[in-house]
Each structure stands twice: as structure tokens, then as C-alpha cells.
Backbone as a printed PyTorch tensor [residue, N CA C, xyz], in Angstrom:
tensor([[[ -4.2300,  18.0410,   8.8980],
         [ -3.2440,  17.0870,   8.4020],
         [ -3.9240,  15.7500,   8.1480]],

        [[ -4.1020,  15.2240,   7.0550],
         [ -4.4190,  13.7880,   6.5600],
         [ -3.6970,  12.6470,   7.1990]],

        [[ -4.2900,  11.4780,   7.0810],
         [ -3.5330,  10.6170,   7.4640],
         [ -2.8850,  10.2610,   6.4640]],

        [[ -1.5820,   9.8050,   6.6510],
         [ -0.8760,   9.2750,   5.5160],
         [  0.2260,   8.0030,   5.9360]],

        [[  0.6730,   7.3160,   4.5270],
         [  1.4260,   6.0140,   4.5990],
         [  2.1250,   5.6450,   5.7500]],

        [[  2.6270,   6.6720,   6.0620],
         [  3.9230,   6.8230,   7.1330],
         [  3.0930,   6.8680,   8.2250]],

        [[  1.9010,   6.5380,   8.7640],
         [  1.5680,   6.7680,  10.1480],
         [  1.0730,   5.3410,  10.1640]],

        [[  1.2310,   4.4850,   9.3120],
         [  0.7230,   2.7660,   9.2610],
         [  0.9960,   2.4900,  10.2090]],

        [[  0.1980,   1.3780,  10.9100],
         [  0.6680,   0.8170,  12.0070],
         [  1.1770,  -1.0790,  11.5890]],

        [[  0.6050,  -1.4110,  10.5050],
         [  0.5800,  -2.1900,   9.9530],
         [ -0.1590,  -3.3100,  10.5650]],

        [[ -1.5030,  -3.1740,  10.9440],
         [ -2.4930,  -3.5560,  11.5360],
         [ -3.7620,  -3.3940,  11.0370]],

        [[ -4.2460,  -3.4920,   9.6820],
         [ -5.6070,  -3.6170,   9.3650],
         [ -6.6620,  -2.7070,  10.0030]],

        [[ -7.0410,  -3.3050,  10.8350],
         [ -8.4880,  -3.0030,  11.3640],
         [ -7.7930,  -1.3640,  12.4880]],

        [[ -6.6000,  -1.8150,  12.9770],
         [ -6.1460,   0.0390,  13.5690],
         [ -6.3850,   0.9870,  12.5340]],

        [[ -5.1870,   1.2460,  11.6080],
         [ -5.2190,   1.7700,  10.3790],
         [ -6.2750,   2.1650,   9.8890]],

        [[ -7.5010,   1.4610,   9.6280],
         [ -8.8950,   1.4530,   9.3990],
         [ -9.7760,   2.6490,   9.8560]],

        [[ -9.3890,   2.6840,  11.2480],
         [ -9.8490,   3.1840,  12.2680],
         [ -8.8460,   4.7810,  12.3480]],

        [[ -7.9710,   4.6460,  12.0830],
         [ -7.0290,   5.8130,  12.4790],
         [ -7.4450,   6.9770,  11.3820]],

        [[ -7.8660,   6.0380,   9.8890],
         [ -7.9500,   7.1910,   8.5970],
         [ -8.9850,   7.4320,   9.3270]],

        [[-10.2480,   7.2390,   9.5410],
         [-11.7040,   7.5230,   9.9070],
         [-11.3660,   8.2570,  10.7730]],

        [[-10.5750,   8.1860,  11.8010],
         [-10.5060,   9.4580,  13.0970],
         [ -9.9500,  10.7760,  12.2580]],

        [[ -8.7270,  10.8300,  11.1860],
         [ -7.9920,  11.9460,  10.7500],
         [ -9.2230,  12.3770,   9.6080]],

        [[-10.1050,  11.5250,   9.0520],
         [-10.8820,  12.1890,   8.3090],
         [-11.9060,  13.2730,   9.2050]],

        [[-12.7130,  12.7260,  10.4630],
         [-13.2760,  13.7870,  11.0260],
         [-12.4860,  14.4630,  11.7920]],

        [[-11.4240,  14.4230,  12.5450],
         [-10.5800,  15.4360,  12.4610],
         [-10.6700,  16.4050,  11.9000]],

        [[-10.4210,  16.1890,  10.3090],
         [-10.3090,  17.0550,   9.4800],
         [-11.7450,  18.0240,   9.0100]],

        [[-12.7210,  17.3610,   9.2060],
         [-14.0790,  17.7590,   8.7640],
         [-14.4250,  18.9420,  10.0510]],

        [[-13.9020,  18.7230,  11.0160],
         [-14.2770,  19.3890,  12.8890],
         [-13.6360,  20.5080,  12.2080]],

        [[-12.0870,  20.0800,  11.8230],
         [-11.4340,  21.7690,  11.6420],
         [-11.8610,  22.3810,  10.3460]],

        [[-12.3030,  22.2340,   9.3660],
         [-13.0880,  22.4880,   8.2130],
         [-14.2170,  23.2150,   8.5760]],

        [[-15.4200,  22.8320,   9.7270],
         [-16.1390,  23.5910,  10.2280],
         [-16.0020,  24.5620,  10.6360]],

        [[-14.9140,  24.4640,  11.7450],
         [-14.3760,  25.8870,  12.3590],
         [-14.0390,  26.5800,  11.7760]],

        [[-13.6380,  26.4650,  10.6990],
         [-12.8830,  27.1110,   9.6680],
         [-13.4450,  27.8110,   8.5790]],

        [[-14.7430,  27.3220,   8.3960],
         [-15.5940,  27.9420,   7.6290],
         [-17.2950,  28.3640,   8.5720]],

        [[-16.5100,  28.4810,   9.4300],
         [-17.4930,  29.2670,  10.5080],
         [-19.1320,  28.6150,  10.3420]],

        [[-18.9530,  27.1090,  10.1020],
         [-20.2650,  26.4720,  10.2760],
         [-20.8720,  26.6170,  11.3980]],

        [[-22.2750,  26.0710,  11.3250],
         [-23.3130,  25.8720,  12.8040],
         [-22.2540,  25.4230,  13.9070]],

        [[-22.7160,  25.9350,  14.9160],
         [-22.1880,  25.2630,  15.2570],
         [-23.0510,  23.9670,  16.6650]],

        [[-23.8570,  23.7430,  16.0100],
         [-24.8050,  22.4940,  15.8940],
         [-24.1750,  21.2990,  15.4700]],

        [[-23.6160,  21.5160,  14.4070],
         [-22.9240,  20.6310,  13.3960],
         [-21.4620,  20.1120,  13.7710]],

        [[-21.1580,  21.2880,  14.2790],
         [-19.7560,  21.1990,  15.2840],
         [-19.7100,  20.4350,  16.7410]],

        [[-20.7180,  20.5450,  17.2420],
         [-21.2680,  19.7450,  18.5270],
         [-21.3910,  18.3040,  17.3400]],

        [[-22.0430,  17.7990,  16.5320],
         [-22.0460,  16.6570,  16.1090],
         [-21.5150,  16.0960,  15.8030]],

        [[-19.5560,  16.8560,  15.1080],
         [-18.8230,  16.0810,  15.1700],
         [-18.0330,  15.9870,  16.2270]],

        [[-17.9260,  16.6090,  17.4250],
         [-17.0610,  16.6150,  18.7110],
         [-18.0090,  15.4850,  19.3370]],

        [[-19.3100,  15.2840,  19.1630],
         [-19.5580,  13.8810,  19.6870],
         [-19.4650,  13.2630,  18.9790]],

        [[-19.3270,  12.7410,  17.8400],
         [-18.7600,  11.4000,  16.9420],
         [-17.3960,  11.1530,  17.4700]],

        [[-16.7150,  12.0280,  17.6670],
         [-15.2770,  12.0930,  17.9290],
         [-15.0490,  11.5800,  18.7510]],

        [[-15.5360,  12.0200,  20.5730],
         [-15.5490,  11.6810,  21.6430],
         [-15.8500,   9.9370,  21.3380]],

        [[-17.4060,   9.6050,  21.0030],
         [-17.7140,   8.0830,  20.7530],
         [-16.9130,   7.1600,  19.9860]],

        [[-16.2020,   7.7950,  18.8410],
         [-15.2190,   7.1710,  18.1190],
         [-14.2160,   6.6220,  18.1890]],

        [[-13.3180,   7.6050,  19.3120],
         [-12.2630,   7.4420,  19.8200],
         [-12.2430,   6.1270,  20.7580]],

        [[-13.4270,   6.5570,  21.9360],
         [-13.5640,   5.4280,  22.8420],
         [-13.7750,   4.1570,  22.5600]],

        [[-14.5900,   4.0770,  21.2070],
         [-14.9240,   2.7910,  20.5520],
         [-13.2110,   2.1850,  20.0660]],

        [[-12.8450,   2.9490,  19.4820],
         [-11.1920,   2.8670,  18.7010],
         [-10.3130,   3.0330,  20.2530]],

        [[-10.5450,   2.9250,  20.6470],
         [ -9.4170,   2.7100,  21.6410],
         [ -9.7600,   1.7890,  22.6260]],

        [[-10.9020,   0.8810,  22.6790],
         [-11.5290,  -0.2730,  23.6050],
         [-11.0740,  -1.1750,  22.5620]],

        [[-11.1910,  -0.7760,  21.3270],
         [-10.8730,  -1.6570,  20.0620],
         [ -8.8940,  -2.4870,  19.9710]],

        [[ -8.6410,  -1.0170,  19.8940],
         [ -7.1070,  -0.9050,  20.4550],
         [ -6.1280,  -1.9760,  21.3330]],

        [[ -7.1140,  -1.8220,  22.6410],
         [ -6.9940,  -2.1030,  23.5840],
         [ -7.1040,  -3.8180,  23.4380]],

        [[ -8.1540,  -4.0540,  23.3220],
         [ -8.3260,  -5.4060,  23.0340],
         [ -7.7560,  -6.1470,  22.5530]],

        [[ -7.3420,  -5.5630,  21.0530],
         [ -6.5800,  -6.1960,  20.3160],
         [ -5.1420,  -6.2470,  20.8330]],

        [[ -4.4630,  -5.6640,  21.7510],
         [ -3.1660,  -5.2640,  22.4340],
         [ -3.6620,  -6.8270,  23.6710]],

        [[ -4.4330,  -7.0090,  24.6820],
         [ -4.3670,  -7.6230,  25.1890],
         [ -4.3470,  -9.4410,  24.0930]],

        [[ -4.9350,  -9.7500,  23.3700],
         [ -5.4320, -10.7540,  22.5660],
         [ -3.6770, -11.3130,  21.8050]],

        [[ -3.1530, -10.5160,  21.6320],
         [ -1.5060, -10.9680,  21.5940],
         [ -0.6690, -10.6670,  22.5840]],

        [[ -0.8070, -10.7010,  23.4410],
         [ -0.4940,  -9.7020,  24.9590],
         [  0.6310,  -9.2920,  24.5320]],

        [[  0.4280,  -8.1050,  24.3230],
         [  1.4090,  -6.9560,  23.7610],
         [  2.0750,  -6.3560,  25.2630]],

        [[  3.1840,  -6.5240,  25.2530],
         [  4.0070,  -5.5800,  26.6710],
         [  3.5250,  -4.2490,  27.1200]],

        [[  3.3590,  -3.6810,  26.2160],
         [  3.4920,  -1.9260,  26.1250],
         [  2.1370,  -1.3320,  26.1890]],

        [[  0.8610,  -2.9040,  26.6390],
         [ -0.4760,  -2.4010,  27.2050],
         [ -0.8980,  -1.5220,  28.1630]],

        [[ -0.3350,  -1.4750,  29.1790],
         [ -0.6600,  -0.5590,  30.5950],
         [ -0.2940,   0.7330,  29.6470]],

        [[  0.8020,   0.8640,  29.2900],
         [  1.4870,   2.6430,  28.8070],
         [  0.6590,   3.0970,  27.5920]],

        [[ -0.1400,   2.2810,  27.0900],
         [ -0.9180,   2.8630,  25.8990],
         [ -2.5040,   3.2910,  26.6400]],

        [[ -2.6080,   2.2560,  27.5760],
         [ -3.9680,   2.5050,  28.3760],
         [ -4.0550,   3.5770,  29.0110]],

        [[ -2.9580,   3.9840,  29.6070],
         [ -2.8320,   5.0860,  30.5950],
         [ -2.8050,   6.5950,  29.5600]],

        [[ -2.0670,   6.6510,  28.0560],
         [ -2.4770,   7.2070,  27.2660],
         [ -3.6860,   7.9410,  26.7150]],

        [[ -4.5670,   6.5170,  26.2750],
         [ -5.4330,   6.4030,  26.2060],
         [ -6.3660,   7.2760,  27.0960]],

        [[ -6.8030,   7.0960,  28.5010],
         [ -7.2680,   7.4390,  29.3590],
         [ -6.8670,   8.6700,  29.2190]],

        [[ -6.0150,   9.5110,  29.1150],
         [ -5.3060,  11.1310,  29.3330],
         [ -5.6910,  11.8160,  27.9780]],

        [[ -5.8520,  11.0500,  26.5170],
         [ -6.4860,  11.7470,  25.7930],
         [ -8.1890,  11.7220,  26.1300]],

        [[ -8.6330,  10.6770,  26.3550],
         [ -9.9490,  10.6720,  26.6180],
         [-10.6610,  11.9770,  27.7400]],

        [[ -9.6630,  12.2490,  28.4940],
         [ -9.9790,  13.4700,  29.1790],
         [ -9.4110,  14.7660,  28.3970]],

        [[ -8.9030,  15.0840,  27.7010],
         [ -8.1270,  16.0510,  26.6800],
         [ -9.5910,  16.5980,  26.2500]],

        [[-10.4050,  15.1200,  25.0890],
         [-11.4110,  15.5230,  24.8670],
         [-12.9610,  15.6780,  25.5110]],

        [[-12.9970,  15.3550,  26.4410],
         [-14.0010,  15.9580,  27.0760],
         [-13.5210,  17.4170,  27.8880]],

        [[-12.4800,  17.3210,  28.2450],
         [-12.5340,  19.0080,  28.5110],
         [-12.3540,  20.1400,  27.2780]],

        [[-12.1780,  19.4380,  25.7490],
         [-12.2230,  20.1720,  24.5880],
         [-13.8300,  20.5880,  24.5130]],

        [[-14.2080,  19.1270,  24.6230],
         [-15.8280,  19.4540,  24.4500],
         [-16.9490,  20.4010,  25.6750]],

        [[-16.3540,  19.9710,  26.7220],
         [-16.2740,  21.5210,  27.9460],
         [-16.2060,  22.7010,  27.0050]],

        [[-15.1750,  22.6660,  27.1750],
         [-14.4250,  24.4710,  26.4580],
         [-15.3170,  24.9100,  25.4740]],

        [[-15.9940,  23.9070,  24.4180],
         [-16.7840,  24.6040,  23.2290],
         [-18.5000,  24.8680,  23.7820]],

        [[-18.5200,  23.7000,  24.7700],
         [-19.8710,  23.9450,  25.6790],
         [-19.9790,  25.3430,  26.2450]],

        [[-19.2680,  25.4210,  27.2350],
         [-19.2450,  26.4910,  28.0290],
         [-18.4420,  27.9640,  27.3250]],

        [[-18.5310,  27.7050,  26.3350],
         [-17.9920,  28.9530,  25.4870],
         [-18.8180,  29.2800,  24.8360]],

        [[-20.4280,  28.6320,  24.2770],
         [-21.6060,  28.9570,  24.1610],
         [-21.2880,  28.4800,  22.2130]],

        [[-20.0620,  27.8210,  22.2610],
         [-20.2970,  27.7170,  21.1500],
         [-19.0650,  28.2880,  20.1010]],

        [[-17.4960,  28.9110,  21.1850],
         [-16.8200,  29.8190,  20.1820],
         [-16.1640,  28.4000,  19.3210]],

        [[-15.8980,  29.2020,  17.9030],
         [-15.1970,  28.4060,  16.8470],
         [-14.0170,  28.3900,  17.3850]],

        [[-13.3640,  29.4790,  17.5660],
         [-11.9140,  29.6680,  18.4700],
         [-11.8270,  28.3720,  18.8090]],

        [[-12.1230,  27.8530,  20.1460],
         [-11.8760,  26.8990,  20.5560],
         [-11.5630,  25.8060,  19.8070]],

        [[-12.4050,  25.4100,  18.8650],
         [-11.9380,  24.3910,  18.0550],
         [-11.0950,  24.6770,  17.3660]],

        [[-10.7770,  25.7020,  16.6500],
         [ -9.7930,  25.9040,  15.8170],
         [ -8.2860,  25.8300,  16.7820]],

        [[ -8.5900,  26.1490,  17.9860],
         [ -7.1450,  26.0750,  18.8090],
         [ -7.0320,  24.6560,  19.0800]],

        [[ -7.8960,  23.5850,  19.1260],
         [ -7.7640,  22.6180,  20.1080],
         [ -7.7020,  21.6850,  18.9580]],

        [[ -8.2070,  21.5470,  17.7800],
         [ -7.6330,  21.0500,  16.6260],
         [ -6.8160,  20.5500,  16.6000]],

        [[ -5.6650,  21.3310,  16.2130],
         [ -4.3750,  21.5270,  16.2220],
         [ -3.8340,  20.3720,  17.1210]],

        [[ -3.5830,  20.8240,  18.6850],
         [ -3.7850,  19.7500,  19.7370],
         [ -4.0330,  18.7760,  19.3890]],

        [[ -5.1970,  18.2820,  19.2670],
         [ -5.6560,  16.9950,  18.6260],
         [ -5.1080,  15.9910,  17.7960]],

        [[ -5.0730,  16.9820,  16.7490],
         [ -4.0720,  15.9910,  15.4450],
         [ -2.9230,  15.9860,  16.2310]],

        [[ -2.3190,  16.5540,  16.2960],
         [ -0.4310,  16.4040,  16.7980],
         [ -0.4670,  15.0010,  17.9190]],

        [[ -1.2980,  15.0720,  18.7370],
         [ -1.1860,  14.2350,  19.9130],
         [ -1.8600,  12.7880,  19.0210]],

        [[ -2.4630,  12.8870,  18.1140],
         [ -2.8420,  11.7980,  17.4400],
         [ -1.5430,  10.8880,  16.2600]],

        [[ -1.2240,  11.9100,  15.6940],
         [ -0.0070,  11.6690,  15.2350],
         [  1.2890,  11.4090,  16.0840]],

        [[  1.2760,  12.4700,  17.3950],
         [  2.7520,  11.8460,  18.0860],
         [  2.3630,  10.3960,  18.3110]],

        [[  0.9100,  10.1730,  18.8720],
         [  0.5300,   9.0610,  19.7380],
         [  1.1240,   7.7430,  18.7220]],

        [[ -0.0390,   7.7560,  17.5960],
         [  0.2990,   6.5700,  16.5760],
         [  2.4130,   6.5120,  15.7990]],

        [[  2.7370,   7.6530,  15.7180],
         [  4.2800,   7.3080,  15.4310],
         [  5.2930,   6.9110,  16.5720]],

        [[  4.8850,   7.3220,  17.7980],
         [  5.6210,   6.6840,  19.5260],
         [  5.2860,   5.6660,  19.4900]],

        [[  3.6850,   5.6500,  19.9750],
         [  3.4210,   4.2970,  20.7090],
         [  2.7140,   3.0860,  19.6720]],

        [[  1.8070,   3.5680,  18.9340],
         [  0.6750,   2.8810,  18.0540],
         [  1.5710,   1.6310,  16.7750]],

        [[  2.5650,   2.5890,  16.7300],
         [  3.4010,   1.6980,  15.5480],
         [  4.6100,   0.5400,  15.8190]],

        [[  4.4840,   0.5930,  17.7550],
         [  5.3930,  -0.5250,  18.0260],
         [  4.2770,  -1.4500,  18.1830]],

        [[  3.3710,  -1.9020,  18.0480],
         [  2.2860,  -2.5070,  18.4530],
         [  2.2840,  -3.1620,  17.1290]],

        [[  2.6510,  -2.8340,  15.8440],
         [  3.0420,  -3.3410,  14.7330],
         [  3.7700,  -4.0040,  14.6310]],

        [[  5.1600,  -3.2780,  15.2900],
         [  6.4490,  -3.7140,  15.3040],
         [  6.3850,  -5.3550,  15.7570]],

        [[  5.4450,  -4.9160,  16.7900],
         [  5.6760,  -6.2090,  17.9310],
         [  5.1310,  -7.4460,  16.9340]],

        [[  4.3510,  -7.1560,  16.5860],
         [  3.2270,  -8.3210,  15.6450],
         [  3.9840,  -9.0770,  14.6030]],

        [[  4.9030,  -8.2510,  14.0450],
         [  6.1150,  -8.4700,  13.2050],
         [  7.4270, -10.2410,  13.6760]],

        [[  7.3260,  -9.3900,  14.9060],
         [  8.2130, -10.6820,  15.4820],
         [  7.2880, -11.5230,  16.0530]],

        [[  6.2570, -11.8230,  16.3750],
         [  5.5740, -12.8020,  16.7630],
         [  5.6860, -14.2030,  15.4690]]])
């Protein structure tokens, strides 16, 4: 699933950051999907892992810098996907490598990326709005 209009947060530099996550997203399940190396697949599950953390310290920051209310509940978020994907990246480790895995955990991924940014990511907009 692409990112699209409707997942704006109306925040620049988020937004920015959110297409770049749904684009490799999309490239991870593209691999699996066409039964690439899976060398290549390890390279984007670590871009991913580093990406995220970078985009969500990013997040974060920017949430404290207007002191946004709804900081602790996005952090604590935050933190629970950050373990999502390292035990994704477990699962493809210790599976020696199955595509399966990614192709199941994909899925996962985007949805929780999309619930995340249409729940929580887009009142963080909201909020900026009334400031």
C-alpha cells in the first residue's frame, strides 16, 4: 500500500519521512515477492529498522519542541513498534532467511503504520493547527 494524500499529517518534514518509510516498505515486500536475495532483503530490514528510529527520534523531538500533549502515548508507541521490528528482523534471521516471513510481517507493518499515522500521527497536525 503507497502512501497517499489522506495519511498527511500536515507537517512537512513528518510527511517527508512517512513517504520514504511506505516507499521501502514497499520495495521489502516487492523483494519477498519476487523471491529476491535475500541479502538484499536483510538490507532493506536494516534501512528500515535505522529509518524508523531516526524518524521517530525525529518525531519525537519535534512533538516535544511545541510540547504536544499526546507525547508520552506516541513514545510508548513508538517503543512497541520498535520491538515489532526487531523481532521481525529475528524471525527472518533465525529462519535462515524464509521470504514467508516477510511476506507475512509486511502486511503487519504497513497496517500498524497506517493505523499509527491516521490515530495518532495526524493529531499532532491537528494540534499545530490551533497553536
Amino acid at each position: 500500500m503507497p502512501w497517499t494524500q489522506n495519511l498527511s499529517v500536515g507537517v512537512n518534514e513528518i510527511d517527508e519521512q512517512h513517504k520514504t518509510w511506505f516507499e521501502k516498505a514497499e520495495k521489502l515486500f516487492e523483494a519477498g515477492k519476487n523471491h529476491q536475495a535475500k541479502e538484499y532483503i536483510g538490507e532493506l530490514l536494516e534501512f528500515l529498522d535505522s529509518y524508523t528510529k531516526k524518524h521517530f527520534a525525529d518525531e519525537e523531538k519535534y512533538m516535544l519542541s511545541i510540547q504536544y500533549p499526546g507525547y508520552e502515548e506516541q513514545k510508548k508507541a513508538h517503543i512497541l513498534f520498535i520491538a515489532q521490528l526487531a523481532k521481525l528482523k529475528s524471525d527472518f534471521n533465525s529462519s535462515g532467511g524464509n521470504l514467508m516471513v516477510i511476506l507475512n510481517a509486511n502486511k503487519m507493518v504497513v497496517d500498524w503504520l497506517t493505523q499509527h499515522i491516521s490515530n495518532m500521527d495526524k493529531k499532532i497536525g491537528q494540534f499545530v493547527k490551533t497553536k
